[in-house]
MARZASE-514219 format. One record per residue: residue number from 1; x, y, z of N, C-alpha, C in turn. Coordinates in steps of 0.1 Angstrom, whole numbers. Layout:
(node NUM, (X, Y, Z), (X, Y, Z), (X, Y, Z))
...
***
This chain:
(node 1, (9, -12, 0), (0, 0, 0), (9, 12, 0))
(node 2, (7, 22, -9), (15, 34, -7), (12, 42, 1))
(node 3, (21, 53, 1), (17, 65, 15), (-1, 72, 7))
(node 4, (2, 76, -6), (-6, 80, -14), (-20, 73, -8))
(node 5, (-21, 58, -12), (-28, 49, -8), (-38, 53, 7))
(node 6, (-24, 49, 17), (-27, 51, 28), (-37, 66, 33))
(node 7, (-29, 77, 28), (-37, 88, 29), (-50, 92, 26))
(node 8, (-52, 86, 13), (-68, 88, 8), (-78, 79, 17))
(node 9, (-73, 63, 25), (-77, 56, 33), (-81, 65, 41))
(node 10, (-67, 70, 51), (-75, 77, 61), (-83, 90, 59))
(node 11, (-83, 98, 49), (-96, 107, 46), (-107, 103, 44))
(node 12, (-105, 92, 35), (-120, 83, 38), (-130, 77, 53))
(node 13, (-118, 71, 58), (-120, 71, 75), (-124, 81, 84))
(node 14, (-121, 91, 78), (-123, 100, 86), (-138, 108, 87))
(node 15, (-140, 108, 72), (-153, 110, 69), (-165, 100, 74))
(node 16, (-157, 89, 73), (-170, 79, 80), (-171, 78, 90))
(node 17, (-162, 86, 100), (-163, 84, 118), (-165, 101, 121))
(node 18, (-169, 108, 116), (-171, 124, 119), (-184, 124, 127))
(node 19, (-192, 118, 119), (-203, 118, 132), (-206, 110, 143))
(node 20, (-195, 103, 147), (-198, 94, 158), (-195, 105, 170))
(node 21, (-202, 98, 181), (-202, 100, 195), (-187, 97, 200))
(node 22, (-182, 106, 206), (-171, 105, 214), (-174, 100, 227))
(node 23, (-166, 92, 229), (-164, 82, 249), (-161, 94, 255))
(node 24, (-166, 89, 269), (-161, 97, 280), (-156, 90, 292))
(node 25, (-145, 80, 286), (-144, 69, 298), (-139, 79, 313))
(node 26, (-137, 68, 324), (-138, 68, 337), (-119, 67, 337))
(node 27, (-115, 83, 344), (-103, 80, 344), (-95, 91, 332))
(node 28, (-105, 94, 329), (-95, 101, 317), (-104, 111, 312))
(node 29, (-100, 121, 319), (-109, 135, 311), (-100, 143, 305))
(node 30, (-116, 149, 295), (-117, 158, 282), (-110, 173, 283))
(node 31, (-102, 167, 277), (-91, 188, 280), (-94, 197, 267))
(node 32, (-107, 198, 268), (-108, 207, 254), (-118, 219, 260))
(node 33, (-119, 230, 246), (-129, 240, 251), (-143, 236, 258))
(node 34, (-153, 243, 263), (-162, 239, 264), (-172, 233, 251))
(node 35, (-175, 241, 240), (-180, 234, 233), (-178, 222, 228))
(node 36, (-162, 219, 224), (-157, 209, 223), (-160, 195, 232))
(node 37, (-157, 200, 244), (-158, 190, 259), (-177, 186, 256))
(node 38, (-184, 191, 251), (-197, 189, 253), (-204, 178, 242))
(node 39, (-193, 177, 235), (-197, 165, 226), (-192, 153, 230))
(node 40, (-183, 149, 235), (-184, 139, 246), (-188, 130, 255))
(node 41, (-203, 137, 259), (-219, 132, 256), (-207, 121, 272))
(node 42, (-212, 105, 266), (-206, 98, 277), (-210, 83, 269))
(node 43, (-208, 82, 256), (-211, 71, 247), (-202, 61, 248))
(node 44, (-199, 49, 249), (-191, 38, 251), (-185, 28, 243))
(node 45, (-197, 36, 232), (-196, 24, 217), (-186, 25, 209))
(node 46, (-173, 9, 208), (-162, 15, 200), (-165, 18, 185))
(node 47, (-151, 25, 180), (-155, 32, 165), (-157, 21, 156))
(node 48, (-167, 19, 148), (-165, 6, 137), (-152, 0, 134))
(node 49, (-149, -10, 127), (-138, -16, 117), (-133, -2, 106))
(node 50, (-121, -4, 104), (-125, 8, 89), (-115, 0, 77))
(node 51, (-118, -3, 70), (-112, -10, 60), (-99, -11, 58))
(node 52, (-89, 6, 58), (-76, 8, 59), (-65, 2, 67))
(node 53, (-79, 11, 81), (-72, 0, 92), (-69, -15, 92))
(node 54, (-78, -23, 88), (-78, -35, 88), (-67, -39, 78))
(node 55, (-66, -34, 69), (-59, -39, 57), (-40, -38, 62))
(node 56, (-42, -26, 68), (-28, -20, 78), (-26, -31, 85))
(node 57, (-31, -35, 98), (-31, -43, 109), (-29, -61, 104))
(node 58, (-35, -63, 92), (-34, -77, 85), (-19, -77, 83))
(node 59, (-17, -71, 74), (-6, -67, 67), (7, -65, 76))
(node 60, (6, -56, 89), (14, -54, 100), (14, -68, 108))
(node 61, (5, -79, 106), (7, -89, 114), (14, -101, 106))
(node 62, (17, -101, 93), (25, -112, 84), (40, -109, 85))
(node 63, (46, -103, 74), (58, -105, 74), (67, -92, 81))
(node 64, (79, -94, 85), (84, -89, 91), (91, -74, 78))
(node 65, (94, -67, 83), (99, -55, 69), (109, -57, 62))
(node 66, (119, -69, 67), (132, -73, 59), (134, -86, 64))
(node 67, (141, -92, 51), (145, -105, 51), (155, -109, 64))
(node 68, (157, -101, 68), (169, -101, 75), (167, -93, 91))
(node 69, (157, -99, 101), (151, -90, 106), (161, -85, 119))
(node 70, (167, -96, 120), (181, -96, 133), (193, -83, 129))
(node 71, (193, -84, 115), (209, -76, 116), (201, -62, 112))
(node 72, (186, -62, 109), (181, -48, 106), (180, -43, 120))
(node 73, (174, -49, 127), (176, -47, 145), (187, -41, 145))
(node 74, (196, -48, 149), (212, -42, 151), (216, -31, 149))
(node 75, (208, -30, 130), (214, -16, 127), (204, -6, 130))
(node 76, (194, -8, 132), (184, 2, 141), (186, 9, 150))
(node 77, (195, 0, 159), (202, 3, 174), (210, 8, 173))
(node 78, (219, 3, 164), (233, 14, 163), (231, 32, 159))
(node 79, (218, 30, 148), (213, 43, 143), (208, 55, 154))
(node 80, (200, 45, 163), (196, 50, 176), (206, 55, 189))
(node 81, (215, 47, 190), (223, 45, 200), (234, 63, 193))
(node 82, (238, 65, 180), (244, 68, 176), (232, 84, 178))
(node 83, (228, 88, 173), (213, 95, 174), (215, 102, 184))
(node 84, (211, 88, 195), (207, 93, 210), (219, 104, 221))
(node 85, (231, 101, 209), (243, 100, 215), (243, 120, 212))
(node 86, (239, 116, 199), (245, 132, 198), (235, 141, 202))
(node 87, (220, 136, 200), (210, 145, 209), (216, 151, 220))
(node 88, (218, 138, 229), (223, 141, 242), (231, 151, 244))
(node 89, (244, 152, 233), (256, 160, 232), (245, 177, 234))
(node 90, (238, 176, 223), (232, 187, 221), (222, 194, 228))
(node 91, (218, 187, 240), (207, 187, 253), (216, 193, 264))
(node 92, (228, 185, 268), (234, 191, 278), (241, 201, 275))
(node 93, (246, 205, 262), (249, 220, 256), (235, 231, 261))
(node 94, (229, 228, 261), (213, 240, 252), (208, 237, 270))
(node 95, (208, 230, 280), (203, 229, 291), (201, 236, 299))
(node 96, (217, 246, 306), (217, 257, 309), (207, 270, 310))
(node 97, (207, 269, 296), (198, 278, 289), (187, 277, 293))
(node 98, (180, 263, 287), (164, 262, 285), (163, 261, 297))
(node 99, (166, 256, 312), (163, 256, 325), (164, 266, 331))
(node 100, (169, 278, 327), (170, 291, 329), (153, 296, 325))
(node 101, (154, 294, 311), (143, 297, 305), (126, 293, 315))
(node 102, (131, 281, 316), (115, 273, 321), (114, 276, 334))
(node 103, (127, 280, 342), (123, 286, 356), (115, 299, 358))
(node 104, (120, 308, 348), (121, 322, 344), (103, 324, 336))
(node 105, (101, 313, 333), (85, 313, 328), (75, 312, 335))
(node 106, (79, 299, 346), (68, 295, 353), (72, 289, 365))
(node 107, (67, 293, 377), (70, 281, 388), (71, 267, 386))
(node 108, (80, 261, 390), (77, 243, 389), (93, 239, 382))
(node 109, (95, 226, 386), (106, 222, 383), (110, 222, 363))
(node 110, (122, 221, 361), (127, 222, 347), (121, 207, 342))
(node 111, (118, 199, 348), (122, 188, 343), (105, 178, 344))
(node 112, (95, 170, 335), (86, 167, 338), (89, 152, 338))
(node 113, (84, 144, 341), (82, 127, 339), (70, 124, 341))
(node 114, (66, 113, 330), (51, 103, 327), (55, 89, 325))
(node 115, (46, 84, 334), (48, 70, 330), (43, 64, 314))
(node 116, (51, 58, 305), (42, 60, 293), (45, 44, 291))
(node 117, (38, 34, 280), (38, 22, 271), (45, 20, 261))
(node 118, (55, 12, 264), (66, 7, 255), (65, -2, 249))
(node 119, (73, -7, 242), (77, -25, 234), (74, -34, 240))
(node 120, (58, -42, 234), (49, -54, 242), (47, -49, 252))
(node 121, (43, -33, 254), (31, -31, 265), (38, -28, 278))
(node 122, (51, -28, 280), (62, -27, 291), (60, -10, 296))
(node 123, (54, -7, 305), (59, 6, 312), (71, 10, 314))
(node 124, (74, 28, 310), (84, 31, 310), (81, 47, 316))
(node 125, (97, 50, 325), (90, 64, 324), (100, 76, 318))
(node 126, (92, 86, 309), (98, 90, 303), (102, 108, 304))
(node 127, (111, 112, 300), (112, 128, 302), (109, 137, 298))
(node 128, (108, 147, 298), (103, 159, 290), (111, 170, 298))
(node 129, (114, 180, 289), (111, 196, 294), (95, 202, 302))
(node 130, (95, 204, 311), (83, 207, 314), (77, 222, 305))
(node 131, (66, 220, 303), (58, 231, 291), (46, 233, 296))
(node 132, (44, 228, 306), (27, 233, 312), (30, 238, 328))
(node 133, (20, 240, 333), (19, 247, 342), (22, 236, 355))
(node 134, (29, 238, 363), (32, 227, 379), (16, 222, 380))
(node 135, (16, 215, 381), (4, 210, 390), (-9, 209, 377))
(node 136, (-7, 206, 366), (-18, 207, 358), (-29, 195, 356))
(node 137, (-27, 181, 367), (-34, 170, 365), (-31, 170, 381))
(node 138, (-39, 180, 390), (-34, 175, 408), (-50, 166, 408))
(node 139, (-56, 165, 399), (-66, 158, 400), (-64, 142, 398))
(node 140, (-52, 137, 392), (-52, 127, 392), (-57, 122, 374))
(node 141, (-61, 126, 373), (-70, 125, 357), (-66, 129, 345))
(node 142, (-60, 116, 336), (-50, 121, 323), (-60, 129, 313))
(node 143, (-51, 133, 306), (-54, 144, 297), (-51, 145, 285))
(node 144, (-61, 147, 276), (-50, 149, 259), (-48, 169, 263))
(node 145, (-39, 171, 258), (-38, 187, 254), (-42, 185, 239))
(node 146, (-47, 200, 237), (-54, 204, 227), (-49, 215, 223))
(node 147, (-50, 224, 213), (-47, 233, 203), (-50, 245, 213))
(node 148, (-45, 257, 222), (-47, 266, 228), (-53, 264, 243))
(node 149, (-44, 249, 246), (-51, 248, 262), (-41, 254, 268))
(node 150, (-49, 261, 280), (-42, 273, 288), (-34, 266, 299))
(node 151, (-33, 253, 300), (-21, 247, 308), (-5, 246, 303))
(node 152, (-4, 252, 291), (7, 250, 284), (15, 267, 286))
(node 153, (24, 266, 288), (30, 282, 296), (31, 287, 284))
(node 154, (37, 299, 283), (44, 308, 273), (56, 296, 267))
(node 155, (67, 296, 271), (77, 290, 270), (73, 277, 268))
(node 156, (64, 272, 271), (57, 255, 264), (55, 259, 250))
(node 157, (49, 268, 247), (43, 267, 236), (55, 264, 222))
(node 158, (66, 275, 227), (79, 276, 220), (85, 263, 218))
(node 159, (84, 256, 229), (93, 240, 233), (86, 232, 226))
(node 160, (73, 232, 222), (64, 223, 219), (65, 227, 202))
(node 161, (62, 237, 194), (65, 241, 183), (83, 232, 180))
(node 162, (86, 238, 191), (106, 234, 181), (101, 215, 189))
(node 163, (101, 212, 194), (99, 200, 198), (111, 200, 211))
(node 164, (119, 213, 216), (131, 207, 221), (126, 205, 233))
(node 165, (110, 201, 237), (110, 199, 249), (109, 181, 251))
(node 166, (112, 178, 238), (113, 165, 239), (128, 157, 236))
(node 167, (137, 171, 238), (152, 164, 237), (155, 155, 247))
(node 168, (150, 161, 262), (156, 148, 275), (151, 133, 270))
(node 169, (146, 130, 260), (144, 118, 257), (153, 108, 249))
(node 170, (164, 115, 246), (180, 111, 244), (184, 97, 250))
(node 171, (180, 103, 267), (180, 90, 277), (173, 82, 276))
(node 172, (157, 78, 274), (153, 68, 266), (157, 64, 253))
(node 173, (163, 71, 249), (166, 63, 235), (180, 54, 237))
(node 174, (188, 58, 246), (201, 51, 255), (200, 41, 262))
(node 175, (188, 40, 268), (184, 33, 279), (181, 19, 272))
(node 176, (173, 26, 258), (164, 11, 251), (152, 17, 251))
(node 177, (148, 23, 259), (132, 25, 265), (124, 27, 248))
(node 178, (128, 35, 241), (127, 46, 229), (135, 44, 220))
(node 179, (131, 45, 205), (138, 44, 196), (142, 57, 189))
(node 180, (148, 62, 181), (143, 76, 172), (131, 76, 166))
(node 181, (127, 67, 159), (113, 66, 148), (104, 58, 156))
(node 182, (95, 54, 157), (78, 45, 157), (69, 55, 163))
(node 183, (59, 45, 168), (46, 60, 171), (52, 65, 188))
(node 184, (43, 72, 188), (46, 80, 200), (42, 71, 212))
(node 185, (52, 71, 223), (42, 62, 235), (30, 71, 239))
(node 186, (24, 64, 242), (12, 67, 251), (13, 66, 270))
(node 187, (0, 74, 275), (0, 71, 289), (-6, 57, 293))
(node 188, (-6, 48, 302), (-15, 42, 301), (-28, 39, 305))
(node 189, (-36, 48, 313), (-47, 53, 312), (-52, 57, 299))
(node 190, (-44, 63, 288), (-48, 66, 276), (-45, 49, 266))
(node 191, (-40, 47, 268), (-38, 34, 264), (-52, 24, 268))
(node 192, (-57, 19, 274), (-70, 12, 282), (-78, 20, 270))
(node 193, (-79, 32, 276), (-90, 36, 270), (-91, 37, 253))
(node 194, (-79, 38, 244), (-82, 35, 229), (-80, 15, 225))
(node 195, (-75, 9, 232), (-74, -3, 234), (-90, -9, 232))
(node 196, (-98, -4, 240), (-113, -7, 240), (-117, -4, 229))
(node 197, (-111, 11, 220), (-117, 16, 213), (-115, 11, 201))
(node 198, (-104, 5, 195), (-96, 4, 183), (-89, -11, 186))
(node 199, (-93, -22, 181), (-92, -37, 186), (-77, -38, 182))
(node 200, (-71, -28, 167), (-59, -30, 166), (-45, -22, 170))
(node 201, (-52, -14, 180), (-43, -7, 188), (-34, -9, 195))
(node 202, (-31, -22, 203), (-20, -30, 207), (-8, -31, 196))
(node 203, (-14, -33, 183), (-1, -34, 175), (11, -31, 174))
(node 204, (7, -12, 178), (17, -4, 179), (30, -6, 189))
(node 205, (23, -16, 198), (38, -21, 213), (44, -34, 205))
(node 206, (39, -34, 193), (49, -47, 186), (62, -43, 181))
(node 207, (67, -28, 182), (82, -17, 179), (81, -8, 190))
(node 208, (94, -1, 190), (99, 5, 199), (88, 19, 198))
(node 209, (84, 23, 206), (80, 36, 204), (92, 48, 200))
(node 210, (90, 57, 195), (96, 67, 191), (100, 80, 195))
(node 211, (109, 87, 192), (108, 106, 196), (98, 107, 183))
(node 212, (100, 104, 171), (94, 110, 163), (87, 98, 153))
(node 213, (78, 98, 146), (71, 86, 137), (63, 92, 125))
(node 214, (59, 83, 117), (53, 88, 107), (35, 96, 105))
(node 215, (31, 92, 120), (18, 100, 123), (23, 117, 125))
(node 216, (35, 115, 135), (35, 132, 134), (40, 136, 126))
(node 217, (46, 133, 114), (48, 139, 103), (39, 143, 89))
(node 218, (34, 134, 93), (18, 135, 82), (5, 136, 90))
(node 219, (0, 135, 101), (-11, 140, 108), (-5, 151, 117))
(node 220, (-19, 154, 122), (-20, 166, 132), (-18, 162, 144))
(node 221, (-18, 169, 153), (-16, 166, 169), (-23, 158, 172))
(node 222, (-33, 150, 182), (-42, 140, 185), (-48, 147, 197))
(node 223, (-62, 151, 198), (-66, 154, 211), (-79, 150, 218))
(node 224, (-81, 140, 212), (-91, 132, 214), (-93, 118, 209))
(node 225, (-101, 108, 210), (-104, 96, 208), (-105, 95, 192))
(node 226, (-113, 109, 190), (-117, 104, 176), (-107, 106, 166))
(node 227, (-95, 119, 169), (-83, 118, 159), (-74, 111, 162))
(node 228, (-81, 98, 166), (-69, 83, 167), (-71, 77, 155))
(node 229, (-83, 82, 149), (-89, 71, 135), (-75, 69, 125))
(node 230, (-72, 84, 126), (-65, 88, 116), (-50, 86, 118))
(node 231, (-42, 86, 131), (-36, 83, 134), (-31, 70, 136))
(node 232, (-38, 60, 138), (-38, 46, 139), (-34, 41, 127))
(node 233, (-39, 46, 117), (-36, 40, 103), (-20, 46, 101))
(node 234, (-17, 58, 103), (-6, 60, 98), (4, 52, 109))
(node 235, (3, 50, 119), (14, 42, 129), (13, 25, 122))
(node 236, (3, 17, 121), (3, 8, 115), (5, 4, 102))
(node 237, (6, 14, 97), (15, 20, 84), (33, 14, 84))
(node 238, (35, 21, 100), (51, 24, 98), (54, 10, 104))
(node 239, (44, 2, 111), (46, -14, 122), (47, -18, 104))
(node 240, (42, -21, 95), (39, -26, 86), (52, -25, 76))
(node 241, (55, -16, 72), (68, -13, 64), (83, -5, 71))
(node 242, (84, -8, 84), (91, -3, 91), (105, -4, 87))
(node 243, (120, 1, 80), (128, -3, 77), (135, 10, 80))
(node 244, (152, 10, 77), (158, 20, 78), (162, 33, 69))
(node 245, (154, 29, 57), (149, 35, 45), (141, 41, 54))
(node 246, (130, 38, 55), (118, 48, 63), (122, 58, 69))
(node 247, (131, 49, 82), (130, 58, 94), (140, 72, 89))
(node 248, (147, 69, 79), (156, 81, 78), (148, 94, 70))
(node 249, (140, 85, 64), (127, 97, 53), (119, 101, 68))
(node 250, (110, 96, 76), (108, 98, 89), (116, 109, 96))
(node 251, (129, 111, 98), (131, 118, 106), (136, 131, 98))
(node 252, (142, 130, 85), (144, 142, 73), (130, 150, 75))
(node 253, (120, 147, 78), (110, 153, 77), (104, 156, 90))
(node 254, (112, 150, 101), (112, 156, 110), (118, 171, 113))
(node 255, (129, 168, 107), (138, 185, 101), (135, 197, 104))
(node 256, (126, 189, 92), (117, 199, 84), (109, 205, 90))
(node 257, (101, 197, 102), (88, 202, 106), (95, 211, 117))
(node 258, (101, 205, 120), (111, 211, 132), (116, 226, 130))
(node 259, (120, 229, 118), (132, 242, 115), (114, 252, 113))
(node 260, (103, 240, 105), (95, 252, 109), (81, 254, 117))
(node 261, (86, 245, 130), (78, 252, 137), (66, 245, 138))
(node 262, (67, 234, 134), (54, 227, 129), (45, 222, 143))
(node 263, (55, 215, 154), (47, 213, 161), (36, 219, 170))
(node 264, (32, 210, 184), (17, 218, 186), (27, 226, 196))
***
């Protein structure tokens, strides 16, 4: 299936799940405006099958992406390992700074951690620059952020645009935890809850999660249930044709999105 392919799938997908009812599971609230938050209703019903997806998830469960899947491993790691090395180089340069910065913005420590879902479902916890406000879940209750949610500081916003609030993640990628390329981990409260929703959503802990993957390069941000439609297909996209060809087109366009600004 081509990316072309893939794409027109998920527009089609997308159009066929616009009018469903969005979940309000137990455990995981709606971080969006009010109007937004109000369609949320409190429906339980998962989203249909959608053809792309299936065809993705079939396809992602046969053959592996190379003949050769041990020494493609290997050099994955080295790619990563190699990556992770010079991030790092370029994190503890730029540190000074940005913890100057993040102090200087907002009360609360420089430094955030989440427990997030790794390779076969393994908990991990991972790092971040902190970009939102101290104390923005004292309720206990995970959260998607959304497009102008007021928990994200001044200086989040900037970190989150350049992505460099996702450089402490160097050390997961050192660790093993994290690769450079696959989909993004998830929380796992947010995990349960699209697991219910999307039968082939486990797939994604069949690779390493990523700093960066082929959903954020070609989709939008995710801030709700229902822009997983779209995003599902492109992660089982990358489980499906995963190679070192990819991941290097993958992260070249990470660059890109990077130098402008692209993220949320």
């Amino acid at each position: 299936m081509s990316m072309r392919a893939t794409r027109s799938g998920v527009h089609a997908f997308r159009r066929a799940g616009s009018d469903l009812p969005f979940p309000s599971p137990a455990g995981v609230a709606p971080a969006f405006p009010p109007a937004a938050a109000a369609r949320l209703g409190g429906a339980s019903t998962p989203f249909p099958a959608s053809g792309v997806v299936d065809t993705l998830a079939a396809s992602a469960h046969r053959a592996p992406a190379t003949r050769y899947p041990e020494v493609a491993s290997q050099a994955k790691r080295l790619m990563d390992v190699t990556g992770g090395l010079i991030l790092l180089v370029i994190f503890v340069l730029a540190l000074p700074v940005l913890a100057t910065l993040v102090k200087l913005d907002s009360r609360g420590p420089v430094f955030h951690t989440q427990v997030r879902v790794g390779l076969h479902g393994r908990p991990f916890r991972m790092y971040k620059l902190r970009s939102m406000v101290a104390g923005a879940e004292l309720d206990g209750l995970a959260r998607w952020t959304y497009c102008g949610d007021p928990r994200v500081t001044r200086l989040g916003r900037i970190l989150r645009a350049s992505h460099l609030d996702e450089m402490p993640q160097a050390i997961n990628i050192l660790r093993g935890d994290m690769s450079l390329v696959g989909p993004r981990p998830e929380r796992p409260e947010l995990v349960q809850v699209l697991s219910e929703q999307f039968v082939h959503f486990p797939l994604r802990h069949s690779v390493r999660p990523g700093l960066t993957g082929l959903a954020q390069v070609r989709h939008c941000y995710t801030s709700s249930v229902a822009d997983w439609h779209d995003k599902l297909a492109y992660d089982l996209d990358y489980v499906r044709r995963a190679s070192l060809v990819t991941d290097l087109r993958i992260l070249f366009a990470t660059v890109v999105e990077v130098v402008r600004l692209k993220g949320m």
